[in-house]
N, CA, C and O atoms as a Maestro MAE file, in Angstrom:
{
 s_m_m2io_version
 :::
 2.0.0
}

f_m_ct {
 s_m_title
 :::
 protein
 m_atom[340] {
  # First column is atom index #
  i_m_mmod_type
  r_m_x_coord
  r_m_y_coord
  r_m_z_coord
  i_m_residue_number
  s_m_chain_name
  s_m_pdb_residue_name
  s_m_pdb_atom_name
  i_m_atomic_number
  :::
  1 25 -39.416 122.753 70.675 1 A "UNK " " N  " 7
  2 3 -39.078 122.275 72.001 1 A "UNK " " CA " 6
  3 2 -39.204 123.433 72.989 1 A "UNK " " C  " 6
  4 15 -38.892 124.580 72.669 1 A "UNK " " O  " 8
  5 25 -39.692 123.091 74.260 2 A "UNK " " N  " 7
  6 3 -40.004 124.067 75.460 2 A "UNK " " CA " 6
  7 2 -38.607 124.686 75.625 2 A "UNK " " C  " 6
  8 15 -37.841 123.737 75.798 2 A "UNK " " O  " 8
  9 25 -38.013 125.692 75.649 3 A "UNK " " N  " 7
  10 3 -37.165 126.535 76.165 3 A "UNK " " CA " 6
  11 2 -36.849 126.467 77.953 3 A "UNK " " C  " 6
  12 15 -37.769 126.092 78.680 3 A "UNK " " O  " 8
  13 25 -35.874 126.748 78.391 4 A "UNK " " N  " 7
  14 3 -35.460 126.624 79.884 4 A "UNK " " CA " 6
  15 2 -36.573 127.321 80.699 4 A "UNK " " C  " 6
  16 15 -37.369 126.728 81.427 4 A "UNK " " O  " 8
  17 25 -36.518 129.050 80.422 5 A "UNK " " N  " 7
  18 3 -37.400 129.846 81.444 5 A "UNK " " CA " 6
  19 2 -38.861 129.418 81.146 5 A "UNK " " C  " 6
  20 15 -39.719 129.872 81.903 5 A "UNK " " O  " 8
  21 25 -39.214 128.674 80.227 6 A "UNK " " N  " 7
  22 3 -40.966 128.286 80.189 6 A "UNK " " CA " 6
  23 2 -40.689 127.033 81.252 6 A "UNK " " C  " 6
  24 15 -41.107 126.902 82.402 6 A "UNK " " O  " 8
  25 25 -40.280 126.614 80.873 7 A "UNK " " N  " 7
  26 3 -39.924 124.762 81.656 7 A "UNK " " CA " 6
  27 2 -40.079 125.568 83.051 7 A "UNK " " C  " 6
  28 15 -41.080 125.511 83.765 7 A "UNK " " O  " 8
  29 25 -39.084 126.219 83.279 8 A "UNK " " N  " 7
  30 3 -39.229 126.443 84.971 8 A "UNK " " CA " 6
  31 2 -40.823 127.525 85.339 8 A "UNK " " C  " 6
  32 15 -41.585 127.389 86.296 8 A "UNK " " O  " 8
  33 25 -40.875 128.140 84.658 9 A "UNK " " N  " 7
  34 3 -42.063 128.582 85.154 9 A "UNK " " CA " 6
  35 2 -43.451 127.656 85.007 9 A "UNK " " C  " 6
  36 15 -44.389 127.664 85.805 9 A "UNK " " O  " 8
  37 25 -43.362 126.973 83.966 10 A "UNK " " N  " 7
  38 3 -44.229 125.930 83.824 10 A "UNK " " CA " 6
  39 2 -44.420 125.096 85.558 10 A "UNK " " C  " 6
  40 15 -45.389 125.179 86.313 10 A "UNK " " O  " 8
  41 25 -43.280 124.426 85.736 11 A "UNK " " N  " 7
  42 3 -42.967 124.273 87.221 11 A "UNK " " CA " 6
  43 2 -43.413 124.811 88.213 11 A "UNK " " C  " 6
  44 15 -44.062 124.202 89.064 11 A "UNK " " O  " 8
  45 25 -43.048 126.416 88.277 12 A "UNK " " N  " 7
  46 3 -43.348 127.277 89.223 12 A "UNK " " CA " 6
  47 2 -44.979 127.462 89.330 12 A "UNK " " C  " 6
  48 15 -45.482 127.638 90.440 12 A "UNK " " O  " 8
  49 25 -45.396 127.440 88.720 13 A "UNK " " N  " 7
  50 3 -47.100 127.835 88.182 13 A "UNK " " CA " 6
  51 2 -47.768 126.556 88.488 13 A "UNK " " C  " 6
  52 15 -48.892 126.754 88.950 13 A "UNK " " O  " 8
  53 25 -47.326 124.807 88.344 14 A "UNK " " N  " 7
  54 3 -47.917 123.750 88.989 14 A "UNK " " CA " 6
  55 2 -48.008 124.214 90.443 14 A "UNK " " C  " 6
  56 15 -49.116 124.211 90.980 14 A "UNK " " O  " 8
  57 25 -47.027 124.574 91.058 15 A "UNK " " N  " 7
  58 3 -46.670 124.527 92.334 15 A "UNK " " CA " 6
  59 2 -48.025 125.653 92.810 15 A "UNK " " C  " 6
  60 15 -48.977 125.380 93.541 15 A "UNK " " O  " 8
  61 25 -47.809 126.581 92.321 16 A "UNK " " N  " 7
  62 3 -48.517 127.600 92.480 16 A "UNK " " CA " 6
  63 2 -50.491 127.035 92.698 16 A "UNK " " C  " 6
  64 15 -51.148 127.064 93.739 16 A "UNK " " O  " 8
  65 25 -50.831 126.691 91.640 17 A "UNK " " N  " 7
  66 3 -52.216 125.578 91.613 17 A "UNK " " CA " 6
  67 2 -51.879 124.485 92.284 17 A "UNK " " C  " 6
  68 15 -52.336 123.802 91.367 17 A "UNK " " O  " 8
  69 25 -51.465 123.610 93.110 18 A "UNK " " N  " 7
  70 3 -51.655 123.033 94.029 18 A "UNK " " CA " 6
  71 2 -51.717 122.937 94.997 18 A "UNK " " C  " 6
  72 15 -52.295 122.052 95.628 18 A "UNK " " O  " 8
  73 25 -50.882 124.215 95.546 19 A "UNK " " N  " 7
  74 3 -50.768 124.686 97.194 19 A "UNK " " CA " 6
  75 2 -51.844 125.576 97.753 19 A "UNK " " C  " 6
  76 15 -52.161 125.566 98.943 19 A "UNK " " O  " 8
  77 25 -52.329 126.259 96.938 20 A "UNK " " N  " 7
  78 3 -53.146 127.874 96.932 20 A "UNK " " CA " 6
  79 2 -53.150 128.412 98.038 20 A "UNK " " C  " 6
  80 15 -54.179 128.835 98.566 20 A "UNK " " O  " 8
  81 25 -52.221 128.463 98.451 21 A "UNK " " N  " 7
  82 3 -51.146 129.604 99.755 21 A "UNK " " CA " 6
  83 2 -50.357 130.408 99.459 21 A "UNK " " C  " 6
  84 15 -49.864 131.268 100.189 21 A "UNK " " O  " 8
  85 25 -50.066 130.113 97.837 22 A "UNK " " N  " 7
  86 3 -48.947 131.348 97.423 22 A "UNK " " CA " 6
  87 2 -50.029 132.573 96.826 22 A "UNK " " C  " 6
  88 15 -51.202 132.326 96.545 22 A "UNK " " O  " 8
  89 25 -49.583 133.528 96.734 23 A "UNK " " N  " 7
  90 3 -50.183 134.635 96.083 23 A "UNK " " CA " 6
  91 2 -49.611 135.424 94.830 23 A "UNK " " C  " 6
  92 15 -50.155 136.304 94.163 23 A "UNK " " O  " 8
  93 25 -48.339 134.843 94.705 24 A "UNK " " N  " 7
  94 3 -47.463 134.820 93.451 24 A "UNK " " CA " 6
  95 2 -46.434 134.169 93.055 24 A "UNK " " C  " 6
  96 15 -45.894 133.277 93.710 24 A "UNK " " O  " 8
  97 25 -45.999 134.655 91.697 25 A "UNK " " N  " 7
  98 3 -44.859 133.808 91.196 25 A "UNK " " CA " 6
  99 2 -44.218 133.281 92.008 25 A "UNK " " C  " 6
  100 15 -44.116 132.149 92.481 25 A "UNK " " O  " 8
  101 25 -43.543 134.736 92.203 26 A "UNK " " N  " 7
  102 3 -42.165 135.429 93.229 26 A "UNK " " CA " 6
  103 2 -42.161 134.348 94.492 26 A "UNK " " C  " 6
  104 15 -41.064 133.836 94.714 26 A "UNK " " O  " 8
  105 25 -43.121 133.998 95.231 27 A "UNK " " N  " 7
  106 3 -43.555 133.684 96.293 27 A "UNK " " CA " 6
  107 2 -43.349 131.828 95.894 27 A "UNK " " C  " 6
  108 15 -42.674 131.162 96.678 27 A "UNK " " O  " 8
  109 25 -43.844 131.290 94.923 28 A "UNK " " N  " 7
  110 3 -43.644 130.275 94.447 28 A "UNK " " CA " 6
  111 2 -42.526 129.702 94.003 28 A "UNK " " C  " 6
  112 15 -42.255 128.508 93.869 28 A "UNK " " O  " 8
  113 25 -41.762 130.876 93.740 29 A "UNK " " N  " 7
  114 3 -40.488 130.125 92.798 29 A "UNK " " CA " 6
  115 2 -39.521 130.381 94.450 29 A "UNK " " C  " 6
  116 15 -39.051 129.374 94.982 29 A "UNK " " O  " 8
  117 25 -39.327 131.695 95.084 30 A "UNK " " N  " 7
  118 3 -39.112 131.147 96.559 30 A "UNK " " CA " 6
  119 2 -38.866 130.159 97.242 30 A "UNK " " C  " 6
  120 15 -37.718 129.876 97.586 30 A "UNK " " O  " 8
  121 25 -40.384 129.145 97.699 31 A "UNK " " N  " 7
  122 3 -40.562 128.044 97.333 31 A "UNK " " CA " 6
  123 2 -39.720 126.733 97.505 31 A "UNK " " C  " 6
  124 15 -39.061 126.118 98.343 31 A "UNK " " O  " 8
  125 25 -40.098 126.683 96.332 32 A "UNK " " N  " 7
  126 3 -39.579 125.538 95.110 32 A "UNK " " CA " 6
  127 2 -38.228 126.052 95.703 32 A "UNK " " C  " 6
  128 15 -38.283 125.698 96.881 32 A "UNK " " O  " 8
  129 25 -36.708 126.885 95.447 33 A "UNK " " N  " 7
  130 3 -35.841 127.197 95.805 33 A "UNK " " CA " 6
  131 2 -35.494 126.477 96.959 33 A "UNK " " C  " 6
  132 15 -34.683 125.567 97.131 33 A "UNK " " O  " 8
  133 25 -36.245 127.044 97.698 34 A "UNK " " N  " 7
  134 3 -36.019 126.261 99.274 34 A "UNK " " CA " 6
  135 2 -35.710 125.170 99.624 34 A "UNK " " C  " 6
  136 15 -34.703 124.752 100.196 34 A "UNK " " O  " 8
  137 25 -37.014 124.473 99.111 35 A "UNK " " N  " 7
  138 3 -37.522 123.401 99.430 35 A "UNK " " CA " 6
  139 2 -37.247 121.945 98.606 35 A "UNK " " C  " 6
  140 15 -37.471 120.818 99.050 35 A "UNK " " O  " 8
  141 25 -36.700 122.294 97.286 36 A "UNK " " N  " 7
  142 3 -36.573 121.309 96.690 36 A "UNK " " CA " 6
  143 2 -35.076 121.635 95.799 36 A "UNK " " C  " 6
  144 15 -34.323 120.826 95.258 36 A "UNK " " O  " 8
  145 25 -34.987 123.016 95.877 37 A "UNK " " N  " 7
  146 3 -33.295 123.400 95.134 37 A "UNK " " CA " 6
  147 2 -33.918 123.416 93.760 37 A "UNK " " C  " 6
  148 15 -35.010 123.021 93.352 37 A "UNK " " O  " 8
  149 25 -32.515 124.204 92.959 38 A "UNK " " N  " 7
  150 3 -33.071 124.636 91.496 38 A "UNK " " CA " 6
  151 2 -33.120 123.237 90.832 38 A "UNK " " C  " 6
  152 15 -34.191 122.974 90.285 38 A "UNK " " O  " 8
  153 25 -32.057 122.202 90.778 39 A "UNK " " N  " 7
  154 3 -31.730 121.228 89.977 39 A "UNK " " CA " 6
  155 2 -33.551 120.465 89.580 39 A "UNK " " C  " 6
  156 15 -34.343 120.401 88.640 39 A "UNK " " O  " 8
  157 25 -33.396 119.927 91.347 40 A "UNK " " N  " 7
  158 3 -34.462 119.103 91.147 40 A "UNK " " CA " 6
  159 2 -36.033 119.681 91.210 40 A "UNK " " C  " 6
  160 15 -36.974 118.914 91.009 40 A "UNK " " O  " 8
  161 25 -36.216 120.961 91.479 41 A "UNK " " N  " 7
  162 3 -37.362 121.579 91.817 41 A "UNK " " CA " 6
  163 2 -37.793 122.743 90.410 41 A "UNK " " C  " 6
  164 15 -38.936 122.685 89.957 41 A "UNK " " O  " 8
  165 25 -37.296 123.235 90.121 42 A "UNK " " N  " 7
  166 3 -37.306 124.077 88.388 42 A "UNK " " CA " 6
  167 2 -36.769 123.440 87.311 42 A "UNK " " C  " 6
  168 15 -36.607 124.202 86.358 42 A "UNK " " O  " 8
  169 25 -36.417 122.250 87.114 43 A "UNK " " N  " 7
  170 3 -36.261 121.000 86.328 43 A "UNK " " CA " 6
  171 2 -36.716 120.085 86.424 43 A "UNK " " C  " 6
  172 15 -36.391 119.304 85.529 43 A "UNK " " O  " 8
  173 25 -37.576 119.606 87.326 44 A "UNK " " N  " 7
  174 3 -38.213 118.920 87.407 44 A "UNK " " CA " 6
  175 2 -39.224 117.666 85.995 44 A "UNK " " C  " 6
  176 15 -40.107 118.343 85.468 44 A "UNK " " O  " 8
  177 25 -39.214 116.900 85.700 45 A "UNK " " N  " 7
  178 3 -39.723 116.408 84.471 45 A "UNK " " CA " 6
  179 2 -39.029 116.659 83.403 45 A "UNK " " C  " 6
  180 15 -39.172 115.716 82.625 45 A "UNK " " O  " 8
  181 25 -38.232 117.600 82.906 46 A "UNK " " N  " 7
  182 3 -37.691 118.265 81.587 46 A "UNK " " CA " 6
  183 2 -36.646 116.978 80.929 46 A "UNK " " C  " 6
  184 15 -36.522 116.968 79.704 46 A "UNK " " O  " 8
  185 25 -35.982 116.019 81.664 47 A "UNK " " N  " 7
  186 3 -35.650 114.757 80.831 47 A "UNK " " CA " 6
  187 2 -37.026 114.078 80.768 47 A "UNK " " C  " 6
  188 15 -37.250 114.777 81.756 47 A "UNK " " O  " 8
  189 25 -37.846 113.588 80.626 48 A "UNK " " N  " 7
  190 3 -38.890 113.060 80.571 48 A "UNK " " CA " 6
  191 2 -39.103 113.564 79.097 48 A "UNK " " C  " 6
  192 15 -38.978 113.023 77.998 48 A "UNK " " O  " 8
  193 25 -39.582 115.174 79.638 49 A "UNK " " N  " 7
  194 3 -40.148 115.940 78.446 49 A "UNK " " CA " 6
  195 2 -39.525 115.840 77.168 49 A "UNK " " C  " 6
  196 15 -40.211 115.920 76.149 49 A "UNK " " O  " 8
  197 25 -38.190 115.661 77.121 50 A "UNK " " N  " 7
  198 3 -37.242 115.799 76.164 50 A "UNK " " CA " 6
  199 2 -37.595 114.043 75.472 50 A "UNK " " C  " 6
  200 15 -37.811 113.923 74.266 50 A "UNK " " O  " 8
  201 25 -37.603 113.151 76.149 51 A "UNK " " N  " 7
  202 3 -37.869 111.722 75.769 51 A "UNK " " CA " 6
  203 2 -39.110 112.015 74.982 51 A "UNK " " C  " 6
  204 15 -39.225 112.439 73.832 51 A "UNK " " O  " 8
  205 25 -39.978 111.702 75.842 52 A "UNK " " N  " 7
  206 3 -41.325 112.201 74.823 52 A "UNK " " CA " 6
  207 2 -41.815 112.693 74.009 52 A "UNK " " C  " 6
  208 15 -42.611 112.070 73.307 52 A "UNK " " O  " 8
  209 25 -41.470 114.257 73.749 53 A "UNK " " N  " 7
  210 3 -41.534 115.105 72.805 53 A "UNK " " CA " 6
  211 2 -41.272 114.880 71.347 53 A "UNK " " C  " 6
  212 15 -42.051 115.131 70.427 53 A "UNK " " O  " 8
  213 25 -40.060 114.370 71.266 54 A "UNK " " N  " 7
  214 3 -39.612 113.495 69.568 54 A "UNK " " CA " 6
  215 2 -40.402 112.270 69.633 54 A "UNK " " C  " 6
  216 15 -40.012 111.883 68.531 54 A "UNK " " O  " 8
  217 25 -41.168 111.363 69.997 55 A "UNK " " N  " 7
  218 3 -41.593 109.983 69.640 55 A "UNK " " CA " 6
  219 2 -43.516 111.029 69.235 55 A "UNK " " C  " 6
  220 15 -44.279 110.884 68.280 55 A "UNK " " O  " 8
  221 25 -43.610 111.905 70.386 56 A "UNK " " N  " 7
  222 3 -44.714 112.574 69.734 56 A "UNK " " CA " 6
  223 2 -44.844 113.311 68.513 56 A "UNK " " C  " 6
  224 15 -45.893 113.321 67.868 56 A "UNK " " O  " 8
  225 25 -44.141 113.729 68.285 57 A "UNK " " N  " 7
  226 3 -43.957 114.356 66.823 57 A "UNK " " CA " 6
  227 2 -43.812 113.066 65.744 57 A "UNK " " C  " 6
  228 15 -44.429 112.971 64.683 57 A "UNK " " O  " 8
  229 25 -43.152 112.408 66.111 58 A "UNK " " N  " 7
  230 3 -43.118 111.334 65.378 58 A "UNK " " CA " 6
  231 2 -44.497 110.277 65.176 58 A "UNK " " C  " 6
  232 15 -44.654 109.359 64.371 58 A "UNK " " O  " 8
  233 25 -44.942 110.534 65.698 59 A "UNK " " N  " 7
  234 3 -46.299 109.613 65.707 59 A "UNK " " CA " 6
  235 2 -47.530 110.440 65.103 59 A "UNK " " C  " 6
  236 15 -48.330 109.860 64.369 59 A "UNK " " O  " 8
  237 25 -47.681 111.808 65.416 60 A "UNK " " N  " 7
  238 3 -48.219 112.889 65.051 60 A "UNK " " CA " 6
  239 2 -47.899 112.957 63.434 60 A "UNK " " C  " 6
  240 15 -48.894 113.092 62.722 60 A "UNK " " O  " 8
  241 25 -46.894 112.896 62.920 61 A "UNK " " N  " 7
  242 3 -46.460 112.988 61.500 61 A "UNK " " CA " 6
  243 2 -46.799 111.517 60.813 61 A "UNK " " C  " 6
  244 15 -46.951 111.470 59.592 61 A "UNK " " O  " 8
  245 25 -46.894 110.537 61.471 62 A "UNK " " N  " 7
  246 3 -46.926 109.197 60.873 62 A "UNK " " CA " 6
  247 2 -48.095 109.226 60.828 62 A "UNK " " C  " 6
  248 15 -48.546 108.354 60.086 62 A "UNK " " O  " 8
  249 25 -49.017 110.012 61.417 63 A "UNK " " N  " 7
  250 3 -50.306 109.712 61.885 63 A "UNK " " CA " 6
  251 2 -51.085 110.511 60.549 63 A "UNK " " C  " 6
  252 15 -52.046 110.028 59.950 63 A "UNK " " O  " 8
  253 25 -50.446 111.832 60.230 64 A "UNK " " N  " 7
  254 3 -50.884 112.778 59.342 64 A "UNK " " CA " 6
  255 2 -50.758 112.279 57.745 64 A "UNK " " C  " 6
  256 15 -51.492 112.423 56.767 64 A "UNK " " O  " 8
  257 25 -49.281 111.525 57.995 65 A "UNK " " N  " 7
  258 3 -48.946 110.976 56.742 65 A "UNK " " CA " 6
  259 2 -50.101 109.804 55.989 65 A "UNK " " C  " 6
  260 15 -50.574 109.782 54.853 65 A "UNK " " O  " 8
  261 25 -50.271 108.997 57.029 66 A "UNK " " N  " 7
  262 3 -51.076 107.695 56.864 66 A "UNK " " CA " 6
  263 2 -52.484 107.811 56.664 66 A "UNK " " C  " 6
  264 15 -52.998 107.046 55.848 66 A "UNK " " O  " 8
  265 25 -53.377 108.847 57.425 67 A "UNK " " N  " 7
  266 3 -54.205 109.877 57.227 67 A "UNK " " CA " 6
  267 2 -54.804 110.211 55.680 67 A "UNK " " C  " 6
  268 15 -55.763 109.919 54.965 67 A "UNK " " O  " 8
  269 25 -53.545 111.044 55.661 68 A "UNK " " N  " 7
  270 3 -53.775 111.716 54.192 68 A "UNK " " CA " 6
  271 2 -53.450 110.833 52.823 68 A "UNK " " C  " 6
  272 15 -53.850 111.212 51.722 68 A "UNK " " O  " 8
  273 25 -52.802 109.805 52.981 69 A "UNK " " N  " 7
  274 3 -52.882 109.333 51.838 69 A "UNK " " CA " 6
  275 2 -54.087 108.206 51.482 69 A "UNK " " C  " 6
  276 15 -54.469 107.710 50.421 69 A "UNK " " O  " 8
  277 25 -54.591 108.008 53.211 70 A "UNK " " N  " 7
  278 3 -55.972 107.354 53.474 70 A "UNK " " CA " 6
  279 2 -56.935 108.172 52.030 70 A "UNK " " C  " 6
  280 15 -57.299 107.889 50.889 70 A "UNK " " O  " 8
  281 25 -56.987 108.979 52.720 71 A "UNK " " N  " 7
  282 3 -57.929 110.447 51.997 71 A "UNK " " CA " 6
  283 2 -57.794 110.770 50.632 71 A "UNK " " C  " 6
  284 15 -58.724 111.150 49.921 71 A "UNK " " O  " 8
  285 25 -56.367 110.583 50.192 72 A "UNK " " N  " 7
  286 3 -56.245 110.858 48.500 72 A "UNK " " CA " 6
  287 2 -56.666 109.764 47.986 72 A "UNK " " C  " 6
  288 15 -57.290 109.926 46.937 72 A "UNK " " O  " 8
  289 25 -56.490 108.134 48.535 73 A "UNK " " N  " 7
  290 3 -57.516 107.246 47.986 73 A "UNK " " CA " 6
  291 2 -59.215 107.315 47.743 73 A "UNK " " C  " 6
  292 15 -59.904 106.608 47.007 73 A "UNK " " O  " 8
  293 25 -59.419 107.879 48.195 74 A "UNK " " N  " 7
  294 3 -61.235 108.275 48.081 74 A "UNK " " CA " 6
  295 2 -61.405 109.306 46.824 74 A "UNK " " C  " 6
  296 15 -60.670 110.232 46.481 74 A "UNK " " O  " 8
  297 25 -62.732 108.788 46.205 75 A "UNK " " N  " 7
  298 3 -63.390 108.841 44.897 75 A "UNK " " CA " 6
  299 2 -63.421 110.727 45.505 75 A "UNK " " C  " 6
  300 15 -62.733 111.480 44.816 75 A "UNK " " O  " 8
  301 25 -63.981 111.201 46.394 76 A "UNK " " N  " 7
  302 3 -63.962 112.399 46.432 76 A "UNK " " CA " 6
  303 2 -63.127 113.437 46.631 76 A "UNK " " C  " 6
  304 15 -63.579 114.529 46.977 76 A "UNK " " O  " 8
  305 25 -62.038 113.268 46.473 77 A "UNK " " N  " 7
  306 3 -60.480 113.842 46.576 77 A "UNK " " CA " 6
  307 2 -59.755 113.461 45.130 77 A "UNK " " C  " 6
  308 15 -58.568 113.756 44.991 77 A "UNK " " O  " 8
  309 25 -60.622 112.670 43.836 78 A "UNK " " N  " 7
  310 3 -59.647 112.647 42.962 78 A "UNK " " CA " 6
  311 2 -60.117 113.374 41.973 78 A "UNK " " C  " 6
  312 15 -61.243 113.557 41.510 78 A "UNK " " O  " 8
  313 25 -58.854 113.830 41.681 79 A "UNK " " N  " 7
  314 3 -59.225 115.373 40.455 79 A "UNK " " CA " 6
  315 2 -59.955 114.640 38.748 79 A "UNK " " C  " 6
  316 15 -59.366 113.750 38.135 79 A "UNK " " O  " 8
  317 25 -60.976 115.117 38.382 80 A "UNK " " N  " 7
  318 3 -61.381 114.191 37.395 80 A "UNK " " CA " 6
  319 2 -60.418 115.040 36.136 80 A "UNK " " C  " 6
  320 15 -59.643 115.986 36.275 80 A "UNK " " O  " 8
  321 25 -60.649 114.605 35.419 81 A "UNK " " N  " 7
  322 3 -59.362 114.408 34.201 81 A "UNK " " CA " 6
  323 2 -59.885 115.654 33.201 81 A "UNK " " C  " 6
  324 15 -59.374 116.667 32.723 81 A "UNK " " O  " 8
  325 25 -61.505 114.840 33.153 82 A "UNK " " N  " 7
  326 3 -61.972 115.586 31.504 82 A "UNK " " CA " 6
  327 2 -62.262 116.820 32.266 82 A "UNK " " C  " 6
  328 15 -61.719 117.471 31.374 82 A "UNK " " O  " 8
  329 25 -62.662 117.822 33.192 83 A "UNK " " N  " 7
  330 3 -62.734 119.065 33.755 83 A "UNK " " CA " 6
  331 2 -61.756 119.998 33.948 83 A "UNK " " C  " 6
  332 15 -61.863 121.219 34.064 83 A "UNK " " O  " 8
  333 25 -60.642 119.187 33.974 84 A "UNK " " N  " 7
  334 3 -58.942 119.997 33.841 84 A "UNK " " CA " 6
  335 2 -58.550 120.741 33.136 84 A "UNK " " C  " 6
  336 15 -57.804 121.691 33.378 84 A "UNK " " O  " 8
  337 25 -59.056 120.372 32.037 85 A "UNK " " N  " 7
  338 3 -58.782 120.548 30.233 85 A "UNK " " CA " 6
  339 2 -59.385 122.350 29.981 85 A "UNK " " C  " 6
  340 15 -59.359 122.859 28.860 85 A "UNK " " O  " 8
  :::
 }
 m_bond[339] {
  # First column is bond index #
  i_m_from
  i_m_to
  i_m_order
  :::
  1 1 2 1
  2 2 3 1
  3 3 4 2
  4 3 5 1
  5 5 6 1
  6 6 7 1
  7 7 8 2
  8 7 9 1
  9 9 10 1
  10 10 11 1
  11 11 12 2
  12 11 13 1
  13 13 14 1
  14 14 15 1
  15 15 16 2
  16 15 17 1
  17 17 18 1
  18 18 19 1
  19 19 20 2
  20 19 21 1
  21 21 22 1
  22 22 23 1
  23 23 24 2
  24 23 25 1
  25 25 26 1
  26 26 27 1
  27 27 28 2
  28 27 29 1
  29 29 30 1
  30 30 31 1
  31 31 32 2
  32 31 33 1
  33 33 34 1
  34 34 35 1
  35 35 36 2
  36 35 37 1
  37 37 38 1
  38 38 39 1
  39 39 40 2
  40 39 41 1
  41 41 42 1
  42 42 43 1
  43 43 44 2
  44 43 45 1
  45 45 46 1
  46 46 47 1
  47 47 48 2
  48 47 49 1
  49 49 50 1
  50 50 51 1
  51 51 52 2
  52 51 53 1
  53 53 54 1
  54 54 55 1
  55 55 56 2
  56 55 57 1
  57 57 58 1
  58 58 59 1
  59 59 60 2
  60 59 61 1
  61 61 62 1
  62 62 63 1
  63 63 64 2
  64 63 65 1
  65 65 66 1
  66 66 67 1
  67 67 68 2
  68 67 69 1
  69 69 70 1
  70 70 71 1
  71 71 72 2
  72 71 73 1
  73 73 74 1
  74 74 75 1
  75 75 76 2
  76 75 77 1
  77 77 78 1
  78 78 79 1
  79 79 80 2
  80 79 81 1
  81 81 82 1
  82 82 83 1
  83 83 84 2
  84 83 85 1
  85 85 86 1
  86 86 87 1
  87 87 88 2
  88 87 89 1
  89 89 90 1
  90 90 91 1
  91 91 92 2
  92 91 93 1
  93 93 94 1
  94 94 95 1
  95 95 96 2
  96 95 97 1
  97 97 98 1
  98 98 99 1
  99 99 100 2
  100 99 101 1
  101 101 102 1
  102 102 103 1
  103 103 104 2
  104 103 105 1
  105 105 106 1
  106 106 107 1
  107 107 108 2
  108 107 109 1
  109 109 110 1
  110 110 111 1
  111 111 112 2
  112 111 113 1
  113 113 114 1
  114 114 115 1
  115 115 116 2
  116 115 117 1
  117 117 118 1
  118 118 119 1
  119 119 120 2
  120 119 121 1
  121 121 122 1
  122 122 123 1
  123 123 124 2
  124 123 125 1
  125 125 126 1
  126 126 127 1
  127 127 128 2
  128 127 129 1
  129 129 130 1
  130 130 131 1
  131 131 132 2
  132 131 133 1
  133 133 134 1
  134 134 135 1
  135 135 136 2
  136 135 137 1
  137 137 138 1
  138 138 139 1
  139 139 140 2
  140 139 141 1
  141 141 142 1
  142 142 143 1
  143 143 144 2
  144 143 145 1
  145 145 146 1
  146 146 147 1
  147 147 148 2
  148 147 149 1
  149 149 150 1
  150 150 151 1
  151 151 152 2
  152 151 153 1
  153 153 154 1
  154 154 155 1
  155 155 156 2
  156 155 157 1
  157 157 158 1
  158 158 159 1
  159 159 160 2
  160 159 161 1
  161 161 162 1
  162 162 163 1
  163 163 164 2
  164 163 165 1
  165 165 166 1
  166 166 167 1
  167 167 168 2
  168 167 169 1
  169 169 170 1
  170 170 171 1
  171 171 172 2
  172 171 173 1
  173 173 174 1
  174 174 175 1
  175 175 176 2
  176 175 177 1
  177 177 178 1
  178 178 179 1
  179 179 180 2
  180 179 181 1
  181 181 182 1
  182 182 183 1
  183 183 184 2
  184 183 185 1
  185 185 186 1
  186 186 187 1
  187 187 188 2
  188 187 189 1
  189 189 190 1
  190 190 191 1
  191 191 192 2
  192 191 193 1
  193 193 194 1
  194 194 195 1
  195 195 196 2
  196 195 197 1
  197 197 198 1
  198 198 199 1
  199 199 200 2
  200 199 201 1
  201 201 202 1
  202 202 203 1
  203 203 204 2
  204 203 205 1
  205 205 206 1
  206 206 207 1
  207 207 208 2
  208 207 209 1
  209 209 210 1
  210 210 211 1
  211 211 212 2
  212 211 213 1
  213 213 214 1
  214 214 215 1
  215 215 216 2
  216 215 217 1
  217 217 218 1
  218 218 219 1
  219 219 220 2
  220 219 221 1
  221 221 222 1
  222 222 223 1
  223 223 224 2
  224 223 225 1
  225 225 226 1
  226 226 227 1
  227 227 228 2
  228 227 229 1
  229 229 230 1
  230 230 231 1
  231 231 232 2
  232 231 233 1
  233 233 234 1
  234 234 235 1
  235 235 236 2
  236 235 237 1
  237 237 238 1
  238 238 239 1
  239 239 240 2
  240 239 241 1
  241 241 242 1
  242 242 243 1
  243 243 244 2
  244 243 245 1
  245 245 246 1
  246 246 247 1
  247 247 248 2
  248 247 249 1
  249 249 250 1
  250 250 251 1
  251 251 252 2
  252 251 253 1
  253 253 254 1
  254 254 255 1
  255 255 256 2
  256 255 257 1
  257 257 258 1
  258 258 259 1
  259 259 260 2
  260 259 261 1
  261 261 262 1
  262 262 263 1
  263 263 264 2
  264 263 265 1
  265 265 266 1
  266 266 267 1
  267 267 268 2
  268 267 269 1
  269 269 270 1
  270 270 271 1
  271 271 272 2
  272 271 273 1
  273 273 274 1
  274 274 275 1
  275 275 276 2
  276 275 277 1
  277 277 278 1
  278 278 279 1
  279 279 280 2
  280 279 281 1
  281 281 282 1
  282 282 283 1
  283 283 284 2
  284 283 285 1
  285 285 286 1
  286 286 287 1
  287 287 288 2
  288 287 289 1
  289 289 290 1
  290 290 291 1
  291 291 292 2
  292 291 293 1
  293 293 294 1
  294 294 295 1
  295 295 296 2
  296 295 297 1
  297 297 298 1
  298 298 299 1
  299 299 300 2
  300 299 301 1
  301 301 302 1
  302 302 303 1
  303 303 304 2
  304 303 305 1
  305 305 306 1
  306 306 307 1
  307 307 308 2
  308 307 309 1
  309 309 310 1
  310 310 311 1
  311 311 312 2
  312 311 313 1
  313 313 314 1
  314 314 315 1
  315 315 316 2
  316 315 317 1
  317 317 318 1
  318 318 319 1
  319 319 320 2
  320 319 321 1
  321 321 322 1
  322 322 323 1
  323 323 324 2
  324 323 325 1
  325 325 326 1
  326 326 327 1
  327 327 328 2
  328 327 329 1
  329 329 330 1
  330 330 331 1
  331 331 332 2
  332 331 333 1
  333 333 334 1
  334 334 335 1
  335 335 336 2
  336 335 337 1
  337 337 338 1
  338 338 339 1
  339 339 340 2
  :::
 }
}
């Protein structure tokens, strides 16, 4: 899971590529401060993110699971017997 200071700089750095009037962070996170306050402006999305994040992993793993046992069914993934020996 994204950590607090990535989340907000993640934030700070959108802001930054969409305006292209700032010339830095510093200048960006400024900003954002001002203009929108820490709550809603450097938190921005992070309940969202938090929703999402577990159903993606979860689908990602169901996906790998279902996948691979696809794959151990096929003639070329099964270990032949008499070569073992």
């Amino acid at each position: 899971m994204i950590d607090m200071p990535s989340w907000m700089l993640c934030a700070v750095t959108a802001v930054t590529k969409t305006t292209h009037i700032y010339t830095s962070i510093l200048a960006s996170v400024i900003y954002v401060m001002r203009t929108e306050g820490i709550k809603k402006g450097l938190y921005k999305g992070l309940s969202m993110n938090w929703i999402k994040g577990p159903i993606a992993v979860g689908i990602s793993f169901t996906t790998f699971e279902h996948v691979q046992r696809q794959l151990r069914r096929l003639e070329v993934f099964q270990q032949d017997e008499s070569s073992s020996s």
